[in-house]
C-alpha positions in Angstrom: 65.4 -60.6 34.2 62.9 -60.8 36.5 59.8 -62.9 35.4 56.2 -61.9 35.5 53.6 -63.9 36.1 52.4 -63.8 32.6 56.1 -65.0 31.7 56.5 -67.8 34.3 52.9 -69.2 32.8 54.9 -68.5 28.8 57.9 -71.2 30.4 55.0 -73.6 31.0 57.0 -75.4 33.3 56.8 -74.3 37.2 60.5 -73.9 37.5 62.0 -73.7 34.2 60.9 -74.0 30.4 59.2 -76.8 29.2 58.6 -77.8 25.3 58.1 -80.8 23.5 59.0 -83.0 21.0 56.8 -85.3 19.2 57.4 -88.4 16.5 53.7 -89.3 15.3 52.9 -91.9 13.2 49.8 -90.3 11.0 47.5 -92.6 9.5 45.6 -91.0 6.1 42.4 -93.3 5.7 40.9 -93.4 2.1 37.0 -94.2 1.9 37.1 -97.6 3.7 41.1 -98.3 3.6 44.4 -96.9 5.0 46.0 -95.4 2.1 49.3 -94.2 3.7 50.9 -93.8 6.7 53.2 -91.1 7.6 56.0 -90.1 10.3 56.2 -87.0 11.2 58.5 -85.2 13.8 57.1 -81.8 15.4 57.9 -79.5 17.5 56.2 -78.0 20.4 58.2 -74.6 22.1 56.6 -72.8 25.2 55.7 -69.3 24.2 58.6 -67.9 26.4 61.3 -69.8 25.4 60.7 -69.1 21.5 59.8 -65.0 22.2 63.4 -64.8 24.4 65.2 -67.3 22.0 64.0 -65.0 18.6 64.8 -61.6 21.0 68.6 -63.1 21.2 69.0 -64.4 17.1 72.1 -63.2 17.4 74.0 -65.8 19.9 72.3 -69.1 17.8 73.8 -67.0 14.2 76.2 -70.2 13.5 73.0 -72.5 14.7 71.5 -73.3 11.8 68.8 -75.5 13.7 67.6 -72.4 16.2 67.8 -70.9 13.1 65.2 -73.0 11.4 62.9 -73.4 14.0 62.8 -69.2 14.3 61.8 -68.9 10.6 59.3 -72.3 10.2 57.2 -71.9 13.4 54.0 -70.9 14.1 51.7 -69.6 17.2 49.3 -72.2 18.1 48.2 -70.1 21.1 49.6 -70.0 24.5 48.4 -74.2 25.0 50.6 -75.3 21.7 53.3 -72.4 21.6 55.5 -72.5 18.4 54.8 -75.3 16.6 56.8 -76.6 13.5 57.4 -79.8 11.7 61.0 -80.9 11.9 60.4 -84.1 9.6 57.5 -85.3 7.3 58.1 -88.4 5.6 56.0 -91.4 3.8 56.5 -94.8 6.7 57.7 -97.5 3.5 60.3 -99.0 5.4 62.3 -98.8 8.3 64.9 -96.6 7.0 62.1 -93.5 7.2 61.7 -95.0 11.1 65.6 -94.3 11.6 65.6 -91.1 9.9 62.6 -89.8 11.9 64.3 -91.1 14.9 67.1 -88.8 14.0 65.2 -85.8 13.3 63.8 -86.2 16.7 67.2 -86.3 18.6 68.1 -83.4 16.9 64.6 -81.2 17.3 65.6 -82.5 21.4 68.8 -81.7 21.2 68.3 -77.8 20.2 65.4 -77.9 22.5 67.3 -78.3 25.1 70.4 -75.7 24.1 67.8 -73.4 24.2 66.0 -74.0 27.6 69.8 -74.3 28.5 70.1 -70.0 27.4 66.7 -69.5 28.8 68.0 -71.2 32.5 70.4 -69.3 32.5 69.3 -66.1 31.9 67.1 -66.7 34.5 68.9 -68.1 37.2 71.5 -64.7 36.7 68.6 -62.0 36.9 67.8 -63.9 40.0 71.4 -63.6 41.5 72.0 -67.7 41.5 74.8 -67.4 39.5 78.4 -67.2 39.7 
């Protein structure tokens, strides 16, 4: 598979893919007061990586997290990429802290399988593979 340029820009990394994964703590103000805070864990997948991930369904089949990110993410344009919310949860103690922290090691931890499918890919079309 060789890339395009229009591809290689998709990856948003210059070498390789490059996504992200946030934890955000988001603050919903009420006329002059917080009323609630919230932690939420999102997403971020470069265009590429999602487009070439959803192309080959079929290998993540037993992954029910690829899985869930395919169905649940949307286009935010080619800055964003697929964007979807892996956790969403009311900050009332610190057991919503640990469980966020936990949704975000596993929203990194498919990430990275799939860059991993994507490199790959990649790095045989271009012959550096044995």
């Amino acid at each position: 598979m060789k890339l395009t340029h229009k591809q290689r820009d998709q990856l948003w990394g210059e070498d390789g893919p490059y996504s992200e994964a946030w934890m955000v703590f988001e603050t919903r103000i009420l006329d002059d007061s917080v009323s609630r805070v919230f932690l939420n864990v999102e997403v971020h997948i470069n265009p590429f990586t999602y487009r070439f991930i959803k192309k080959h369904r079929e290998v993540f089949a037993r992954d029910p997290m690829v899985q869930q990110l395919l169905d649940h993410s949307e286009f935010r344009g080619q800055s964003h990429g697929y964007v979807t919310s892996a956790f969403l949860d009311e900050y009332t103690d610190d057991s919503v802290m640990e469980e966020a922290k936990q949704h975000l090691e596993y929203a990194k931890s498919t990430i990275i399988k799939m860059h991993k499918y994507v490199l790959e890919a990649i790095l045989e079309s271009e012959g550096k593979m044995n």
